[in-house]
C-alpha positions in Angstrom: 18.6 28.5 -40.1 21.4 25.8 -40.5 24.2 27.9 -40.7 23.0 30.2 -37.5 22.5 27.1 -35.1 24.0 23.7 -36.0 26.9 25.1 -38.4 27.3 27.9 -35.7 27.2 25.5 -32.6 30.0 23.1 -34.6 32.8 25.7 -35.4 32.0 27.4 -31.9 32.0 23.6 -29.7 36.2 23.4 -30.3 36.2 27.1 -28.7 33.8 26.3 -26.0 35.7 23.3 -24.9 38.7 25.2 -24.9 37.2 27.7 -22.7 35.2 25.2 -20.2 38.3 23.3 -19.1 40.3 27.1 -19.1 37.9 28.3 -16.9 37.3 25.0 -14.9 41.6 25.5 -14.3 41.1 29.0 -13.3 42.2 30.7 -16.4 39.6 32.7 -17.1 41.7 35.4 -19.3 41.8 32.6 -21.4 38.6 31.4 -21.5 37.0 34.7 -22.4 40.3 35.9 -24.9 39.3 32.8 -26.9 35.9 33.1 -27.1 35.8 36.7 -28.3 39.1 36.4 -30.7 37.3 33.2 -32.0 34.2 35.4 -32.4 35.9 38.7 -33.9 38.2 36.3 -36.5 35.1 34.7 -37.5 33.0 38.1 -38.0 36.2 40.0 -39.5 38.5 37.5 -41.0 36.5 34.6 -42.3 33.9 37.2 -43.3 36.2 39.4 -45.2 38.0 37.3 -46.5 35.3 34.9 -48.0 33.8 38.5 -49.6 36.8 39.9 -50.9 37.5 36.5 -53.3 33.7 35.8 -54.2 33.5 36.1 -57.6 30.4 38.1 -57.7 32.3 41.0 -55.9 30.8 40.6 -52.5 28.6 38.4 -50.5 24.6 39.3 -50.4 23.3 39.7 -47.1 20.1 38.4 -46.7 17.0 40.3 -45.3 16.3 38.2 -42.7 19.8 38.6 -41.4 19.1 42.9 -41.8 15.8 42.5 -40.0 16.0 40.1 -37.6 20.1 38.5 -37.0 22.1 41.2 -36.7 20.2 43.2 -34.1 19.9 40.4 -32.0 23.4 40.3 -32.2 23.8 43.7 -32.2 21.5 43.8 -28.6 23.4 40.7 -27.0 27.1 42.9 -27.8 24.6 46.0 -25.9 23.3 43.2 -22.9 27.1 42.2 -22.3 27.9 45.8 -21.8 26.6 46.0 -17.8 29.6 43.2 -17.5 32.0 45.5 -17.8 30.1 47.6 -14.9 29.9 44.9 -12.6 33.6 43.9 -12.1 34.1 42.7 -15.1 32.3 39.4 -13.6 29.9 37.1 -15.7 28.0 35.7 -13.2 26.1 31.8 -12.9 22.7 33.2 -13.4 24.1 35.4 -16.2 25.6 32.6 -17.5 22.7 30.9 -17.3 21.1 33.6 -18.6 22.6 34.0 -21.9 22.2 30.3 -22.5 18.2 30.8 -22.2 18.3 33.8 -24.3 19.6 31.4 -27.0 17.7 28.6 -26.4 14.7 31.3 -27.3 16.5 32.5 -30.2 17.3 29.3 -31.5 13.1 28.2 -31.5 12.6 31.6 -32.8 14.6 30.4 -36.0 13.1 26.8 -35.7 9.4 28.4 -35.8 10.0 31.2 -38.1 11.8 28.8 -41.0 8.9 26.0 -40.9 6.0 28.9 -40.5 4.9 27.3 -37.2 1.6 28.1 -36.3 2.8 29.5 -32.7 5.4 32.2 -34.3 3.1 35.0 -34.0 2.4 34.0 -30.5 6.0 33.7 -29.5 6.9 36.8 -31.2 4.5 38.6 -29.5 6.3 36.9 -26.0 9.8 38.1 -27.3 8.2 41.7 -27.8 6.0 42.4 -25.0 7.9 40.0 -22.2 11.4 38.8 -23.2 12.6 42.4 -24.3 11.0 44.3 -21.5 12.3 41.7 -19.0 15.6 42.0 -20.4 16.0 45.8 -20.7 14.2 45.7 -17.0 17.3 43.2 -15.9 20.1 45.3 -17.4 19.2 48.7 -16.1 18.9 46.9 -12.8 21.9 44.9 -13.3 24.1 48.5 -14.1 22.0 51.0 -11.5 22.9 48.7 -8.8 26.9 48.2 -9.7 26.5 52.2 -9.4 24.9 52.5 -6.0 27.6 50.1 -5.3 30.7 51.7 -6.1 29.4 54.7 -4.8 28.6 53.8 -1.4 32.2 52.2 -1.4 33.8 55.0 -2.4 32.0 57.4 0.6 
């Protein structure tokens, strides 16, 4: 749980500055280049690298990384997609959005590593509103950036 939010949020705060005052001068090229290059580096490079010289001969991945980590990140790489259909244009709300999303995930790590007696309850939230809603939010999201570029190109 450290090392996905507070070891996470330090390495990443350097990138997000960098980014924040980018965009804040209009150079949003460079605010999004150094995000994702920060984040590919981190998941190739630093990754790689730090397997290829263990001296075990690899790194273990854990099985709450299998079952629950990487398809989240797996399904926010698949909820970032509809950006590319809508003008390649991240939105305030989106924006906003994507914060909330890890705001939830973040108490989702907080209640699942202390065995909090309202994890099954929020779990059940995340399955049966948070994921619907979200599905729900991207087809609408991409169906509507359709209709839109056809009716422009009529």
């Amino acid at each position: 749980m450290i090392g996905l939010t507070v070891v996470a949020a330090g390495t990443s705060l350097p990138e997000m500055a960098t980014s924040l005052l980018a965009s804040i001068k209009g150079e949003r090229d460079i605010a999004v280049g150094n995000i994702v290059g920060s984040n590919i580096f981190n998941i190739l490079a630093v990754l790689g690298f730090s397997a290829a010289i263990s001296p075990t001969g690899g790194i273990a991945v854990s099985d709450a990384a299998l079952r629950f980590n990487i398809p989240v990140m797996l399904a926010v790489v698949i909820a970032c997609l509809p950006i590319f259909f809508t003008g390649n244009l991240i939105t305030r709300w989106e924006g906003f959005g994507f914060m909330a999303y890890y705001a939830v995930y973040a108490t989702y790590l907080v209640l699942d590593s202390t065995q909090h007696a309202t994890l099954p309850i929020f779990s059940n939230a995340l399955v049966f509103f948070i994921l619907p809603m979200t599905v729900l939010t991207i087809a609408t999201t991409t169906a509507r950036e359709i209709q839109q570029r056809r009716t422009r190109r009529i």
